[in-house]
C-alpha positions as CSV (number, residue, x, y, z in Angstrom):
1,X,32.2,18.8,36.7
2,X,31.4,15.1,36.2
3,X,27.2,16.8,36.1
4,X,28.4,19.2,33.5
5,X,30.1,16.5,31.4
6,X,27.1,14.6,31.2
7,X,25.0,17.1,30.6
8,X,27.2,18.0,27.2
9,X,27.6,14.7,26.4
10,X,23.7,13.9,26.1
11,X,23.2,17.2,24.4
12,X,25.9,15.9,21.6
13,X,23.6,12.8,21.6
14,X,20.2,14.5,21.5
15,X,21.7,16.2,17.9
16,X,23.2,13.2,16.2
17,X,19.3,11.8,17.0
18,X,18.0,15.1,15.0
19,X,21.0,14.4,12.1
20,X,19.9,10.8,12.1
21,X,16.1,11.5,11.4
22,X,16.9,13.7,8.6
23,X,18.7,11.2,6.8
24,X,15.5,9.6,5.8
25,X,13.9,12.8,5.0
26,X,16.5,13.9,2.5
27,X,16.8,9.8,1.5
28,X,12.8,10.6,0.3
29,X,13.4,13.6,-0.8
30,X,15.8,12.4,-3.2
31,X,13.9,9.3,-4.6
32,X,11.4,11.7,-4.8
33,X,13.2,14.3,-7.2
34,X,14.4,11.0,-9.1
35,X,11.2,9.9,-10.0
36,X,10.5,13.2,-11.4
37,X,13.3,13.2,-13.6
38,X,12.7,10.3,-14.7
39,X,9.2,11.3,-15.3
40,X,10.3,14.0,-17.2
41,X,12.9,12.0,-19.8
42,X,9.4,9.9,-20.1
43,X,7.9,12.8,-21.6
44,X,10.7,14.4,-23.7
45,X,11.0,10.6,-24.8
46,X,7.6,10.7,-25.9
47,X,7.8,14.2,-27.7
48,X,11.1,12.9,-29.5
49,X,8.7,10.1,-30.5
50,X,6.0,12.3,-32.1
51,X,8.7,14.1,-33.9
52,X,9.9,11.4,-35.6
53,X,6.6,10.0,-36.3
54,X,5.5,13.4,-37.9
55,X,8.6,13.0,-40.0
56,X,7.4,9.8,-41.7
57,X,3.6,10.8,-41.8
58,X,3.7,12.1,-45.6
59,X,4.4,8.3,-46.6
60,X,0.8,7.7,-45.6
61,X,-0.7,10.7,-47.7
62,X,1.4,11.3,-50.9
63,X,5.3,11.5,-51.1
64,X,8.2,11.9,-48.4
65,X,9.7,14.8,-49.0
66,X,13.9,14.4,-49.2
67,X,15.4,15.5,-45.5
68,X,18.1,18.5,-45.6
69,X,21.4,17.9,-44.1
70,X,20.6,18.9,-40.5
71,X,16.6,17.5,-40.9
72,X,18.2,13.9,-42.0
73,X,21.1,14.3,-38.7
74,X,18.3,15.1,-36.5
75,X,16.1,12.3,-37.8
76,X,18.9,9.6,-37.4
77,X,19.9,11.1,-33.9
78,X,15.8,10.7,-32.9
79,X,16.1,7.2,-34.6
80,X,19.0,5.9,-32.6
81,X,17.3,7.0,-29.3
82,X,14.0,6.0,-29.6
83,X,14.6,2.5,-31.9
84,X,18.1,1.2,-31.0
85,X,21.8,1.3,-33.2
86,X,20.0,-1.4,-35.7
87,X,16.2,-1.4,-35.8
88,X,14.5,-3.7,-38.3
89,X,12.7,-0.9,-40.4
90,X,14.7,2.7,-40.8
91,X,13.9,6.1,-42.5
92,X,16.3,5.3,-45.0
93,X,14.1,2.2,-46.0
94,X,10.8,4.1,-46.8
95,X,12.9,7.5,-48.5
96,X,14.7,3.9,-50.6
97,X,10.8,2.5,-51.0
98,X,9.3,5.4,-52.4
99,X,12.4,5.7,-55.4
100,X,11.9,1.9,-56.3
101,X,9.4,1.5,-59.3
102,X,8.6,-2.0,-58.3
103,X,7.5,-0.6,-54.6
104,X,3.9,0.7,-55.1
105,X,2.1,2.8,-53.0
106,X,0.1,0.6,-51.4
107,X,3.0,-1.7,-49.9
108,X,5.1,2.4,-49.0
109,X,2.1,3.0,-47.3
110,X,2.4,-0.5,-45.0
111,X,6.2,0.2,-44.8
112,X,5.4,3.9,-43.2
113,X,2.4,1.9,-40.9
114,X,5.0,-0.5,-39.6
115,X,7.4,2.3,-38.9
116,X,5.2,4.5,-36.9
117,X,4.1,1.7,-35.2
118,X,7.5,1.0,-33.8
119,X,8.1,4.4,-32.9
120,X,5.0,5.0,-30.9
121,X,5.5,1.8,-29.0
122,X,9.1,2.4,-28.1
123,X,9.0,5.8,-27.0
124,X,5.9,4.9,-24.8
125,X,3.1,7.6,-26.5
126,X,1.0,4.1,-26.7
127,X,1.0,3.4,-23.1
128,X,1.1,7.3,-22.0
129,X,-0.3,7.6,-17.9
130,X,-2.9,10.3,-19.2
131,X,-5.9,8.9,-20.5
132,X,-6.9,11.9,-23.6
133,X,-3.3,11.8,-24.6
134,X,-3.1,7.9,-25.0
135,X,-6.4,7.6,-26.6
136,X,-5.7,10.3,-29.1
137,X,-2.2,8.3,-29.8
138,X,-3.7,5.1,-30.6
139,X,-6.6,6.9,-32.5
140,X,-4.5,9.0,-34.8
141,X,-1.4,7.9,-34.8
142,X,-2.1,4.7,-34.3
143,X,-5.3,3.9,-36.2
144,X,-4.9,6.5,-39.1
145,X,-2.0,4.6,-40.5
146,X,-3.9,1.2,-40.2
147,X,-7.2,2.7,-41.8
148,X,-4.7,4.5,-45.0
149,X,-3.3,0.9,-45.8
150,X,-6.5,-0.9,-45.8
151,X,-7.8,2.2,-48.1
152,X,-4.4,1.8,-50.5
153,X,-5.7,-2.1,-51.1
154,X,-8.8,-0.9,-52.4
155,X,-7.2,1.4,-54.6
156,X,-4.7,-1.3,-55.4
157,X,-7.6,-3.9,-55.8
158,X,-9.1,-1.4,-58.6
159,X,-5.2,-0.6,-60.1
160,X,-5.6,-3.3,-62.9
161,X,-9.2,-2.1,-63.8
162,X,-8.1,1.1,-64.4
163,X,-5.2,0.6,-66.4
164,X,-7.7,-0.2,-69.6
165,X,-8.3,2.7,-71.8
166,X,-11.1,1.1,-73.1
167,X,-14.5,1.0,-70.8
168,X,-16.7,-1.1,-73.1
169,X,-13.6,-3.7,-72.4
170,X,-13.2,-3.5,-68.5
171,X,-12.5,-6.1,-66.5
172,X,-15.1,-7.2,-63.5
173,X,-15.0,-5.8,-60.3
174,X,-12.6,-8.3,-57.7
175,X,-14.9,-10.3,-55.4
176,X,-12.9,-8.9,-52.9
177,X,-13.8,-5.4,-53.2
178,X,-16.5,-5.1,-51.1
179,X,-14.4,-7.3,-48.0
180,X,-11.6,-4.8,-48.6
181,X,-14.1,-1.7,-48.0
182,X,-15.0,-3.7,-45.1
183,X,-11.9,-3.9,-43.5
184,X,-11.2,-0.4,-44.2
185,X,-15.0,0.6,-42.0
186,X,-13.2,-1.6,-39.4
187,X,-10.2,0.5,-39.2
188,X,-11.8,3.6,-38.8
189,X,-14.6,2.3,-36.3
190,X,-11.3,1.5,-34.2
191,X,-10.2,4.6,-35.4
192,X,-13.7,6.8,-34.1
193,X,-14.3,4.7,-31.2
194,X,-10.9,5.5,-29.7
195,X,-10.9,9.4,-30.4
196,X,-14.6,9.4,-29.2
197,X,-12.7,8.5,-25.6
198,X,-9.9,10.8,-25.9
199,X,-12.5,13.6,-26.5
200,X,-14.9,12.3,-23.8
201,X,-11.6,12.4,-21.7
202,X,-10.4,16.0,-22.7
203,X,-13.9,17.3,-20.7
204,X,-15.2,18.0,-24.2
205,X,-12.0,20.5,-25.4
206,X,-12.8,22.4,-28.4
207,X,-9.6,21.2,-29.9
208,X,-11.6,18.1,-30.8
209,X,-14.5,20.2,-32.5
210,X,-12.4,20.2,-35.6
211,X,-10.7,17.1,-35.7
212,X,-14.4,15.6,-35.3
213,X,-15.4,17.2,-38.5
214,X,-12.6,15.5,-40.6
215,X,-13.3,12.1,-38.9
216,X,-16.6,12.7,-40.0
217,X,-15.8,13.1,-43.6
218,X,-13.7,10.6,-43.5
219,X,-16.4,8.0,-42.7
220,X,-18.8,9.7,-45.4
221,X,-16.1,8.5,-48.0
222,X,-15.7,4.9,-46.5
223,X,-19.8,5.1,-46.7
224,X,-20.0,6.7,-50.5
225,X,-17.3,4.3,-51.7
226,X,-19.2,1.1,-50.2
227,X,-22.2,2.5,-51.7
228,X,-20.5,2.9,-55.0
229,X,-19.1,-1.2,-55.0
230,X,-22.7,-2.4,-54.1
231,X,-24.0,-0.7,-57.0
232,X,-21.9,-1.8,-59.4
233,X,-22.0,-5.5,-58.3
234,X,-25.6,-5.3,-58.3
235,X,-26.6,-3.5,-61.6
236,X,-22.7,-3.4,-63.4
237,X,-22.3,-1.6,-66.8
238,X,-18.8,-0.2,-67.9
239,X,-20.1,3.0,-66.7
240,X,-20.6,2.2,-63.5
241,X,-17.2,0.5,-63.2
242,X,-15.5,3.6,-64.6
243,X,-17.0,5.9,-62.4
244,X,-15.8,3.7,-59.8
245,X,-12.9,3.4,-60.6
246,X,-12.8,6.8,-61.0
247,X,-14.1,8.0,-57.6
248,X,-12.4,5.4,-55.4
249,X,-8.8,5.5,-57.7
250,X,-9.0,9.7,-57.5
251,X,-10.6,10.3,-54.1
252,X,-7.6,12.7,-52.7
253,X,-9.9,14.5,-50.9
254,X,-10.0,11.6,-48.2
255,X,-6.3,11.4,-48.2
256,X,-6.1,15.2,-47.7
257,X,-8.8,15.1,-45.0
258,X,-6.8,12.2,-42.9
259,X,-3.7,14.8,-43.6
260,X,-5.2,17.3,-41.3
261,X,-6.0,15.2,-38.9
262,X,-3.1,13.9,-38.2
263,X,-2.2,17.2,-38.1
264,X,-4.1,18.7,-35.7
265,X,-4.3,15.6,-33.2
266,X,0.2,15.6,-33.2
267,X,-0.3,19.4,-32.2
268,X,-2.5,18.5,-29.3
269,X,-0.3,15.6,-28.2
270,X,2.4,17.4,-28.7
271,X,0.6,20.3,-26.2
272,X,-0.8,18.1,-23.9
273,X,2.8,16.5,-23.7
274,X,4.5,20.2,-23.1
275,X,2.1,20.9,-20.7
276,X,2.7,18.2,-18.3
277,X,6.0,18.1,-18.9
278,X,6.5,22.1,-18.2
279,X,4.1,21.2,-15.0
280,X,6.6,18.0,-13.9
281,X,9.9,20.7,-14.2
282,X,7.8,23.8,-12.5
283,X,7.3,21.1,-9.2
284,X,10.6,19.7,-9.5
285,X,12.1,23.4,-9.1
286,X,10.1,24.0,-6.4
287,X,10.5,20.7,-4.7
288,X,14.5,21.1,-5.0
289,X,14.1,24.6,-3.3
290,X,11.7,23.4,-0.8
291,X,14.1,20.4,0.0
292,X,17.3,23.1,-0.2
293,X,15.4,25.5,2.5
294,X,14.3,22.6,4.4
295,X,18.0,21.3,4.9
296,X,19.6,24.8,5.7
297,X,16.2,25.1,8.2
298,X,16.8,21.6,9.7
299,X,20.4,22.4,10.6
300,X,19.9,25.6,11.6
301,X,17.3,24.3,14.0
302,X,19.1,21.5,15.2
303,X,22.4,23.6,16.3
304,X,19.6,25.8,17.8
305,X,18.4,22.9,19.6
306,X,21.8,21.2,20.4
307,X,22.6,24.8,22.7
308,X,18.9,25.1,24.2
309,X,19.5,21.5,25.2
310,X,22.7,22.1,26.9
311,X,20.9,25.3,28.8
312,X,17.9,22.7,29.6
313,X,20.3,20.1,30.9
314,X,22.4,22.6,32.9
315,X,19.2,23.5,34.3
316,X,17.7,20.3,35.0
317,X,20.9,18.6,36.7
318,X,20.4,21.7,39.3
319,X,17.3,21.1,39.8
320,X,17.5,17.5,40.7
321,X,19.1,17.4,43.6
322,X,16.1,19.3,45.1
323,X,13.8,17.0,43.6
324,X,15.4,14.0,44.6
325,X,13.6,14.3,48.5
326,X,10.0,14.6,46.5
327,X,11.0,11.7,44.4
328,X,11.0,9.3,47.3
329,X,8.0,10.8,49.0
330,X,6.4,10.6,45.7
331,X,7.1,7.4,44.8
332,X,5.9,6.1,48.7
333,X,2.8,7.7,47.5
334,X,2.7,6.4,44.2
335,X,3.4,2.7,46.0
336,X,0.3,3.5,48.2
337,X,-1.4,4.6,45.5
338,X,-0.8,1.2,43.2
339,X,-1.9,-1.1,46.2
340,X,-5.1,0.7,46.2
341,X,-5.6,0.5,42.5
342,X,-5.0,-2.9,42.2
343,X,-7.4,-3.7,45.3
344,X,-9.8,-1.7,43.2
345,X,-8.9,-3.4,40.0
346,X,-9.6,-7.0,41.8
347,X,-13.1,-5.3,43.5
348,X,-14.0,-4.2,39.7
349,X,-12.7,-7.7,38.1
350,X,-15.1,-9.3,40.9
351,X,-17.9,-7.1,40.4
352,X,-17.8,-7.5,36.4
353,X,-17.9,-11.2,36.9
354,X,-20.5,-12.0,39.5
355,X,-22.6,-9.4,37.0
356,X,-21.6,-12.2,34.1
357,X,-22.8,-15.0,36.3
358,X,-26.3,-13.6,37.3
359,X,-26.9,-12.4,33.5
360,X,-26.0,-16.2,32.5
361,X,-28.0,-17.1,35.9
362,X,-31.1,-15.3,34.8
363,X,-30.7,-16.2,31.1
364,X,-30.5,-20.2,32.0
365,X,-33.8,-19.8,34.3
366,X,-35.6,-17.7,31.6
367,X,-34.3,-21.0,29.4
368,X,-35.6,-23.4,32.0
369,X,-38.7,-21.3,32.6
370,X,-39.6,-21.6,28.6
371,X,-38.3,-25.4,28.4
372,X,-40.6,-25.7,30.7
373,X,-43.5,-24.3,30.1
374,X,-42.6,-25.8,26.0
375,X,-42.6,-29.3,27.5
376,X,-45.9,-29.1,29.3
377,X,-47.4,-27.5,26.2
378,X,-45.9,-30.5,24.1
379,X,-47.9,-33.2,26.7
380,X,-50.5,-31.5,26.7
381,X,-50.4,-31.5,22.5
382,X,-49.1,-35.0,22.1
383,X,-52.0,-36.3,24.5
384,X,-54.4,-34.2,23.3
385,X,-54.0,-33.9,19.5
386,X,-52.2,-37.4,18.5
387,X,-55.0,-39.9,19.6
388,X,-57.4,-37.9,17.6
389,X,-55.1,-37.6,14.6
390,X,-54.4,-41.7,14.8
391,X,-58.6,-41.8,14.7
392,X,-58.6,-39.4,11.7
393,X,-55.6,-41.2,9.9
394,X,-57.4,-44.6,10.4
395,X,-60.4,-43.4,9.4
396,X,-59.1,-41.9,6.1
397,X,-57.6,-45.6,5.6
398,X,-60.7,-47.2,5.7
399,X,-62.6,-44.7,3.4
400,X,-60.1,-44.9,0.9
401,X,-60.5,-48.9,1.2
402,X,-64.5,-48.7,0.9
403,X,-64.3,-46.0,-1.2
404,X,-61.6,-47.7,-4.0
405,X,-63.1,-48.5,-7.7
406,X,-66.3,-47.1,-6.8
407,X,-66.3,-44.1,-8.9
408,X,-66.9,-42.0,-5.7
409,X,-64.1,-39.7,-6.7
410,X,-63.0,-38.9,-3.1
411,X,-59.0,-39.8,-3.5
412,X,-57.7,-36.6,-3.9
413,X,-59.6,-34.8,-0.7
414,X,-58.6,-38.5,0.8
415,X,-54.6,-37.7,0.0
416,X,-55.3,-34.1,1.4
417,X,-56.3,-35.0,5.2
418,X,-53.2,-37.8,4.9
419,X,-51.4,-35.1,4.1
420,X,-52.9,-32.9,6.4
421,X,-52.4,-35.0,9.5
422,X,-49.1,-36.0,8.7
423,X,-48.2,-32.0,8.9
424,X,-49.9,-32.2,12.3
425,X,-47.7,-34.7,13.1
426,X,-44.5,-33.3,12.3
427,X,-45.3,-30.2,14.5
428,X,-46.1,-32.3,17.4
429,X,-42.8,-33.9,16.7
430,X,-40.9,-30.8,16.2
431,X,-42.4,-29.4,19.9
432,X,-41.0,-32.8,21.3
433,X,-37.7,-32.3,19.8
434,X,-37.3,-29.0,20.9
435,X,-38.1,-29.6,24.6
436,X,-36.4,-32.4,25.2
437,X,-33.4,-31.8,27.5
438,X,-31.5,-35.3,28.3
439,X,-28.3,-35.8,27.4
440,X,-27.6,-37.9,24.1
441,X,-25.7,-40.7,24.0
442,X,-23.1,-41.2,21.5
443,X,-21.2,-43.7,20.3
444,X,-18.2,-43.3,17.3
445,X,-20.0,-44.5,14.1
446,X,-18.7,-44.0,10.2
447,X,-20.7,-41.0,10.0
448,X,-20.6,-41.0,5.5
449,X,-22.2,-44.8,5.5
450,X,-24.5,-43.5,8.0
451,X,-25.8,-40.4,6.6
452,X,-26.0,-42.2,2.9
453,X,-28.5,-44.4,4.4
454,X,-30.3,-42.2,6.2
455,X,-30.9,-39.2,3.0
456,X,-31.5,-42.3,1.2
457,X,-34.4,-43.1,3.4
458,X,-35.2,-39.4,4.1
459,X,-35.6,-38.5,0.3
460,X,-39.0,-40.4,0.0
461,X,-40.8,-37.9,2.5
462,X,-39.7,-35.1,-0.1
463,X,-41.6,-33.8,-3.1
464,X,-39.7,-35.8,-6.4
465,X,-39.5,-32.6,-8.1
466,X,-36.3,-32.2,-6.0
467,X,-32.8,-33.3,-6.9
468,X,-30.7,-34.7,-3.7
469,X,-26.9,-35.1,-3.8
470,X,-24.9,-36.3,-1.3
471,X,-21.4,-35.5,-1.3
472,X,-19.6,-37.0,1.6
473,X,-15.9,-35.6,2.7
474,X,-14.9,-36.8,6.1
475,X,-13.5,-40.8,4.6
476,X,-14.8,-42.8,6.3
477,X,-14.0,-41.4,9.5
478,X,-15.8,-41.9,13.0
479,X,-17.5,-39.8,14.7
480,X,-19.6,-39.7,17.9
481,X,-23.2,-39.1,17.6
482,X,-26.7,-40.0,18.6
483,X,-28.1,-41.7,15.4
484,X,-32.0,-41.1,16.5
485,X,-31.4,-37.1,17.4
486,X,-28.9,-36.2,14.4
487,X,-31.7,-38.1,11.9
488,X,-34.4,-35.7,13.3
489,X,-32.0,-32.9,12.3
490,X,-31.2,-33.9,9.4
491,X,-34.8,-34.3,8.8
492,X,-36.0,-30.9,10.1
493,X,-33.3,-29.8,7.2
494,X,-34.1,-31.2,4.5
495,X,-37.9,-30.9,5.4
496,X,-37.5,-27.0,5.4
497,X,-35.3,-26.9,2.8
498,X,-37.6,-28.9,0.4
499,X,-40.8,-26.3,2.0
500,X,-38.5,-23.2,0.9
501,X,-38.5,-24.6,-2.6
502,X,-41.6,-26.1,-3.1
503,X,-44.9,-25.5,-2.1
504,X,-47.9,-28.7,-1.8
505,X,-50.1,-26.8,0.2
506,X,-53.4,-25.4,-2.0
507,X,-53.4,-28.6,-3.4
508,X,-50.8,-28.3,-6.7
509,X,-47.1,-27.7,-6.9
510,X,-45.7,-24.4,-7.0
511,X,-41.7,-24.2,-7.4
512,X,-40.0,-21.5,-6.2
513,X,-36.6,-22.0,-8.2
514,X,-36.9,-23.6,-12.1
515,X,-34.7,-26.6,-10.5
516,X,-34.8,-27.4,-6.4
517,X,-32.0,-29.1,-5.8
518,X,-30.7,-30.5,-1.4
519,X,-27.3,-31.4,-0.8
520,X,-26.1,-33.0,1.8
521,X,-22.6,-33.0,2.2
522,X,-19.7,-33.1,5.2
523,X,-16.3,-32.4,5.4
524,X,-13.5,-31.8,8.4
525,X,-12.8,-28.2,9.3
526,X,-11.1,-26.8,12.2
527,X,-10.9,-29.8,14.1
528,X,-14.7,-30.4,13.4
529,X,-17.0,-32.6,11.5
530,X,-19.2,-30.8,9.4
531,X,-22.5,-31.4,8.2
532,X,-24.2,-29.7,5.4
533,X,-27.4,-28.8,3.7
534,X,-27.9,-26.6,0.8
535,X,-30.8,-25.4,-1.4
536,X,-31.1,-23.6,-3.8
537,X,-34.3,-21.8,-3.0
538,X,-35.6,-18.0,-1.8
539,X,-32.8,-17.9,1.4
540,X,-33.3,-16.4,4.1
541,X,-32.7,-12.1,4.2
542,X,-29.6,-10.9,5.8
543,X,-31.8,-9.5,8.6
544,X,-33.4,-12.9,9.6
545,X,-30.1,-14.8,9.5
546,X,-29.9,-14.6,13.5
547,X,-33.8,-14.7,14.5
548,X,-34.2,-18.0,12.7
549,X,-32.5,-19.4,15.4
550,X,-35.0,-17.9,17.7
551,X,-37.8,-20.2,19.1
552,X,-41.1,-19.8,17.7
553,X,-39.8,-17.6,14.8
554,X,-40.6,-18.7,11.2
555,X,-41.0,-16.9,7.9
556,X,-43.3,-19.1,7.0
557,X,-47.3,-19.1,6.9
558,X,-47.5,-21.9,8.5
559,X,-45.1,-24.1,11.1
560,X,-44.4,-23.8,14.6
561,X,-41.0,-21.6,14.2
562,X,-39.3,-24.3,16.7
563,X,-37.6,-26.5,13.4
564,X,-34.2,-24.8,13.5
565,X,-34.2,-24.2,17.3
566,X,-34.6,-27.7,17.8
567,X,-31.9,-28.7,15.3
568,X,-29.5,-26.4,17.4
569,X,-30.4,-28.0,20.8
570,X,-29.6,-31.4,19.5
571,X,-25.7,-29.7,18.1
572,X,-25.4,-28.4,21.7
573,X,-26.4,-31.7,22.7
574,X,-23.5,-33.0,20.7
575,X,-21.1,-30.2,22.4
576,X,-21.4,-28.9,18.7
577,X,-22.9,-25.5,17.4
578,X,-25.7,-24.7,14.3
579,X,-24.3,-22.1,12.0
580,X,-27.2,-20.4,9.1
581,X,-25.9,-18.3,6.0
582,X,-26.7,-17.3,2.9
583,X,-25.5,-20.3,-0.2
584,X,-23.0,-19.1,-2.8
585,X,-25.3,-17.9,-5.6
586,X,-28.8,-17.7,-3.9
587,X,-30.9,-20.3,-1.1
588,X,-29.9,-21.1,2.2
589,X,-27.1,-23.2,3.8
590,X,-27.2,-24.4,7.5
591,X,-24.1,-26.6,8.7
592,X,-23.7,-29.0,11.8
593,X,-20.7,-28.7,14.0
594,X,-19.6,-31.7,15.9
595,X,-16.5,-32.9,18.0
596,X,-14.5,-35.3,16.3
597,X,-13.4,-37.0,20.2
598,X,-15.5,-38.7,21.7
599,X,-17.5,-38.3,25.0
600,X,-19.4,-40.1,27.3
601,X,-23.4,-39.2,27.9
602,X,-26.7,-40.6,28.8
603,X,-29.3,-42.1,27.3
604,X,-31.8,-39.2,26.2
């Protein structure tokens, strides 16, 4: 009994888990459905918008027909909506505009600009989510207007010339004329630009092929009326200024052409609009009877589940009783089974790190084998190479000595085997650097005083073609270093920096960058001090960034490929590390990592 009230009990549970997780289903269903309403009042807000819009559109070509009783109520009840109880411009302002004398049509015209304006910007048609419909709002609905005032102050502009019956006795043309035309051509190149992407948007609809035309003919009448203005300010006559007068002062066929146009572009709004908003209520329906079936589904399921549970619980609380004797020989086997994974576990743990050791093993003697064989290659070299070279530097000495204010002309190939065995020199050097293994000994230094001085000295060995900055960032703080192994590095740096950027070798200068510029700067990161050089040269491919590091790799022609190797053994010597990457905006950047504490070593 107690079994069977258990059982019932955790079956009641197992259903208020299934109620529970449908709560945040139907929770997302109905934000879901909410969004979509409110996406739909969206676009019946924009459609409302267009509406009233349409309503004051004849301001902009002729005269606003007076409103019926139920037009004016519907146009008031569209204006409360969309612009508030007490907007700053109303409908009843332009119909009280266009039946005041002392309101001319240019300044109606601005009044029914303004007001559109407003209304496409409150009901959201400027900032519609679809790309064709907001591009044709601003184009037409938005730009039309603008380009129809700017066109009213030309006509205004030429109002006063016009008003003399006499041509003999005209007045001149305003200086302003031509400026005014111009601002007009600005309008509607705002105007084309911006329905050129709505139609690029629409896939190329042939609802535009029309509309195309009349923008068209629209710019052939900004384009014959400019023409018209130049003439007569070039050649005059009271001919010419009638006939311009004329032209520009009676051109309705502009104003009828940007009449259609507005036309057809608030059909296609208003289409595209209907469209997406009959699309937004078809999914709605079908969400809401989706989410309706789904409910009456889910509970249905759920009771089905709450019984086949209690049949599964029944069954189960029979049955485990007989599987209570296999539980305990199971879990004696299970316990067996554990000890022998684990001893397994520890065998595999073993196995995987005596397999580390003998790879790091074999990779240290490989090391030692190449150190070793590096070092006796670098006696051999340093006893075989630098006597001779002292000989040959000597000698170049003393034939530069015998040879000065002669007229022998030998300086330059005098300055080339100087330069030449000083590049012999540095490779010898660079092969003792690298194989030297002793420990460094370090002492806590100001590391910024000390590096000043030693780029200062360093900067002479480099072409002066190159611009050195130092930028120091750790103030003033010690550091322990070797001063003789960190100069080498900071040598071999700026050496193959300055190599990257410019090139002695054929006996002139050839610059890989307009302006070769080193810096040498430091800073404190992650417990670290940091030392820096940057170029500005070539850099290094992404693909090289890790072989560089390699001994005996170089990029170079020339060089042993044992520069930046050598660099990195002095880091480790430091317990630091060498890092290489690419500079921010092109050449290389290599950065020395060293402990801030100090440690004790031997002299190398």
């Amino acid at each position: 009994m107690v079994a069977t009230i258990a059982s019932r009990r955790a079956g009641l549970n197992l259903l208020k888990i299934v109620v529970l997780l449908l709560v945040p289903i139907c929770l997302f269903g109905y934000l879901y459905m909410r969004e979509a309403e409110q996406d739909i009042g969206l676009l019946l807000r924009e459609q409302k918008g267009a509406v009233l819009a349409n309503f004051a559109a004849p301001v902009l070509f002729g005269k606003l027909p007076e409103p019926n009783a139920a037009e004016r109520a519907q146009i008031l009840a569209l204006q409360a909506e969309i612009l508030g109880a007490n907007p700053h411009l109303t409908f009843d302002a332009l119909l009280a505009a266009q039946s005041n004398p002392a309101v001319g049509r240019p300044d109606r015209v601005r009044l029914a600009e303004s007001y559109i304006s407003d209304v496409l910007l409150e009901s959201g048609l400027l900032l519609d989510s679809d790309p064709e419909t907001m591009f044709l709002v601003v184009s037409v609905l938005g730009n039309l207007p603008d380009l129809l005032s700017r066109y009213q102050d030309v006509v205004g502009a030429l109002k006063p010339i016009g008003g003399l019956s006499d041509p003999l006795f005209m007045a001149p043309v305003p200086r302003d004329l031509l400026p005014r035309i111009g601002n007009a051509d600005e309008a509607y190149q705002r105007l084309r630009e911006n329905f050129v992407t709505a139609r690029r948007m629409s896939g190329g609809n042939a609802a535009y092929d029309q509309m195309g035309l009349l923008v068209d003919h629209i710019r052939f009448d900004i384009r014959e009326m400019e023409g018209l203005a130049i003439n007569v300010q070039n050649e005059g006559g009271p001919q010419r200024v009638a006939r311009l007068v004329r032209d520009i002062s009676n051109s309705d066929h502009m104003i009828e052409e940007a009449r259609e146009l507005w036309k057809s572009a608030v059909v296609r709004v208003s289409s595209l609009i209907e469209k997406r908003s009959e699309t937004l209520e078809r999914n709605y329906l079908v969400l809401k009877v989706i989410g309706l079936l789904s409910a009456i589904v889910a509970i249905g399921y759920a009771l089905l589940l709450f019984n086949t549970a209690l049949r599964k619980l029944d069954e189960v609380e029979r049955a485990h009783e007989s599987e209570a004797a296999a539980r305990v020989e199971a879990e004696g086997m299970s316990s067996k089974l554990a000890q022998m994974n684990d001893g397994m576990v520890d065998l595999n743990r073993q196995l995987a790190t005596n397999l580390e050791r003998l790879k790091d093993a074999q990779d240290e003697l490989l090391k030692k084998g190449r150190m070793e064989q590096l070092g006796q290659l670098t006696a051999t070299i340093a006893h075989e190479l630098r006597n001779p070279l002292g000989a040959v530097r000597n000698s170049a000495f003393l034939l530069e000595r015998k040879a000065r204010g002669k007229g022998l002309d030998v300086e330059s190939q005098v300055a080339r085997i100087n330069k030449s065995v000083q590049r012999c020199d540095d490779i010898i050097t660079q092969l003792i650097d690298f194989s030297r293994l002793k420990k460094v000994v370090t002492r806590p230094d100001n590391l910024d005083r000390w590096l000043a001085r030693t780029v200062e000295s360093l900067a002479a060995q480099v072409p002066d073609v190159i611009r050195i900055e130092c930028v120091l960032g750790l103030d003033d703080k010690d550091v322990p270093f070797d001063s003789s192994r960190l100069e080498r590095a900071i040598a071999n740096l700026m050496n193959n920096a300055a190599e990257a950027m410019v090139d002695e070798r054929a006996g002139s200068m050839k610059l890989a960058v307009p302006h070769p510029c080193i810096v040498v700067s430091t800073f404190l990161e992650d417990g670290m001090a940091c030392l820096r050089v940057t170029d500005n040269g070539p850099g290094i491919a992404p693909d090289l960034l890790e072989k560089v590091k390699e001994p005996l790799f170089t990029t170079k022609s020339f060089g042993t490929g044992l520069g930046l190797p050598a660099v990195e053994q002095i880091a480790i010597q430091h317990d630091g590390r060498l890092t290489v990457e690419a500079a921010p905006g092109g050449g290389c950047c290599v950065t020395i990592r060293l402990p801030v504490q100090a440690r004790l070593g031997e002299a190398a």
